[in-house]
C-alpha positions as CSV (number, residue, x, y, z in Angstrom):
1,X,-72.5,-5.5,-39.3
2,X,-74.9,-2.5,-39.5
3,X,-77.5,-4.8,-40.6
4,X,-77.2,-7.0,-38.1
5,X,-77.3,-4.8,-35.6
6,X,-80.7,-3.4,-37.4
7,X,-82.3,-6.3,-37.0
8,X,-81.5,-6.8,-33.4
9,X,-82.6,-3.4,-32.6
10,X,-86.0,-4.4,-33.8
11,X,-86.0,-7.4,-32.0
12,X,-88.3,-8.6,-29.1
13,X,-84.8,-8.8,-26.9
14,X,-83.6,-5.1,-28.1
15,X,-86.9,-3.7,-26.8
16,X,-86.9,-6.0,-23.4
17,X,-83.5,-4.5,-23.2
18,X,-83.5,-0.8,-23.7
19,X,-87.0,-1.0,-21.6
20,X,-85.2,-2.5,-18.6
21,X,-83.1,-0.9,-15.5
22,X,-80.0,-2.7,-17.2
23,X,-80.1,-0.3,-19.9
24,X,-81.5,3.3,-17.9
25,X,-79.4,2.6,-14.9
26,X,-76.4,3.4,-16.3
27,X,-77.7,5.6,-18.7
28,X,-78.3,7.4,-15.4
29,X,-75.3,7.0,-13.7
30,X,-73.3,8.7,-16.3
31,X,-73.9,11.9,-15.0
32,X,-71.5,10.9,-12.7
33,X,-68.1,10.3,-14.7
34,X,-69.1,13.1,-17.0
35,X,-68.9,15.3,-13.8
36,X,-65.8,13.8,-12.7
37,X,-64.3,14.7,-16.4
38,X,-65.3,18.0,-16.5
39,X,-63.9,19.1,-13.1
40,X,-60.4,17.3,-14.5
41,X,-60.4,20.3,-16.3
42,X,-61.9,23.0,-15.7
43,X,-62.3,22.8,-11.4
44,X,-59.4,24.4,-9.4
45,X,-57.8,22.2,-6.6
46,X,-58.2,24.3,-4.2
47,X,-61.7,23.4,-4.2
48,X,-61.6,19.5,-4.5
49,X,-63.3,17.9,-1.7
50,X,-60.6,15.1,-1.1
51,X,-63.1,12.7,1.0
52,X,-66.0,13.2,-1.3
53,X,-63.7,12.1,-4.1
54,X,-62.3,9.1,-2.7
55,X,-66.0,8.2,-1.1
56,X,-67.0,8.0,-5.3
57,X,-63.8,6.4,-6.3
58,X,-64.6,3.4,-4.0
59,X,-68.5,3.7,-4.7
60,X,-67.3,3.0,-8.4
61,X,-65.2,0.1,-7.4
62,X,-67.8,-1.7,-5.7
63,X,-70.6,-1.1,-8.2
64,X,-67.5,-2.2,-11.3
65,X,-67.5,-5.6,-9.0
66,X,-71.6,-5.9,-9.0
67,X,-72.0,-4.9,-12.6
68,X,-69.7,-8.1,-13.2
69,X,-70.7,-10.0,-11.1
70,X,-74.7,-9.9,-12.0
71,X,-75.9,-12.2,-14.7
72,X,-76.1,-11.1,-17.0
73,X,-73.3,-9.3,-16.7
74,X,-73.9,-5.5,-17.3
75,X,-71.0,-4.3,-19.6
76,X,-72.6,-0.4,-19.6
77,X,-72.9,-0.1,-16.0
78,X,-69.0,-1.8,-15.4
79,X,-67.8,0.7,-18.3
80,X,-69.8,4.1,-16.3
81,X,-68.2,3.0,-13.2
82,X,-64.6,2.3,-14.7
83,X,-64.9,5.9,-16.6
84,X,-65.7,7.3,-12.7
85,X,-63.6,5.3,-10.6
86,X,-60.6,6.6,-12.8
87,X,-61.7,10.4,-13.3
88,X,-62.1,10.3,-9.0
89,X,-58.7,8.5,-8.5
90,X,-57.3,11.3,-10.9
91,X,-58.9,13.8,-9.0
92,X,-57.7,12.5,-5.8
93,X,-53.7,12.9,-7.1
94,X,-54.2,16.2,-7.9
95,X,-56.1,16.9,-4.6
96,X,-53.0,15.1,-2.7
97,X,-50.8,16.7,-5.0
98,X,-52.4,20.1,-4.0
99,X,-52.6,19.8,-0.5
100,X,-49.4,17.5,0.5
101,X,-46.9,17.0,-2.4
102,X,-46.5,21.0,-2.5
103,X,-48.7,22.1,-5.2
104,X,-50.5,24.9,-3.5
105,X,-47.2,26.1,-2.4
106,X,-45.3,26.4,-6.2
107,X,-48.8,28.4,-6.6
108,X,-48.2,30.9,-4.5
109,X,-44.8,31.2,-5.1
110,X,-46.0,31.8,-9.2
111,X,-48.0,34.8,-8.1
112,X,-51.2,32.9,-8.8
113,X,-52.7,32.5,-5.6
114,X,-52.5,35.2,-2.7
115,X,-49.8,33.9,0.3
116,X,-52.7,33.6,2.8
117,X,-55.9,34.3,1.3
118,X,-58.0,34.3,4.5
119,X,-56.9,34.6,8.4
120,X,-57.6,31.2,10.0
121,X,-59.7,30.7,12.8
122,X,-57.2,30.3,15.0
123,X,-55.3,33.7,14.2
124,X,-58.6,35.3,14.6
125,X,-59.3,33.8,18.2
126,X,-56.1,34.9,19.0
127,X,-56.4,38.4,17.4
128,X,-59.5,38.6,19.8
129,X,-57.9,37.2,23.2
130,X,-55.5,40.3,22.4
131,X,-57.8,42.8,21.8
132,X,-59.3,41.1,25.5
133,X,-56.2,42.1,26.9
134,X,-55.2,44.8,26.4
135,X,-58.4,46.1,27.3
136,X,-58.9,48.7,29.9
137,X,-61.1,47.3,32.8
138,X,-62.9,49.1,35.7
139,X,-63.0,52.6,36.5
């Protein structure tokens, strides 16, 4: 098998091949699912951007559809986009997970995040219509 795939590689069609966008395109693209992998482990949830993740997740989908649908069909490009398609749709469960299955809230209740971290704007504006008035005015 080794062989045969020598003598391939040194083949006219090996070299039209690894020359062409069929090859470097996904080559390129797998910056992509190796980001998506690495966040799996290593990014926090609290800092998952929920519509950037599902905007890749179906940018994988319809570039999986196109890399089977070209001719020829582009296996490396089909496999990049499966590999990102599910690291995003993974990401996205433990983003909804997070946010509105109760994640953040078992969190906070194991001491690992602070109960509210940061005022919101809204308890700031209201802070500020206070401090308004109850202002002295006039002389």
């Amino acid at each position: 098998m080794a062989s045969a795939f020598m003598q391939w590689a040194k083949s006219p069609k090996a070299r039209e091949y690894f020359f062409s966008t069929h090859f470097w395109g996904p080559v390129a693209n797998w910056g992509l699912p190796i980001a998506a992998m690495s966040d799996l482990v290593g990014k926090d949830e609290e800092f998952i951007s929920g519509s950037m993740t599902t905007t890749l997740a179906c940018y994988s989908m319809v570039f999986m559809r196109f890399a089977w649908r070209v001719q020829p069909r582009n296996y490396l490009l089909f496999a990049c986009h499966a590999t990102n398609a599910t690291a995003q749709l993974m990401q996205d469960a433990r983003f909804v997970n997070y946010w509105y299955m109760g994640g953040r809230e078992k969190k906070i209740q194991a001491g690992l995040l602070p109960a509210d971290p940061q005022p919101s704007t809204e308890s700031k504006v209201v802070e500020a219509v206070k401090k308004v008035d109850t202002t002295p005015t006039g002389a």
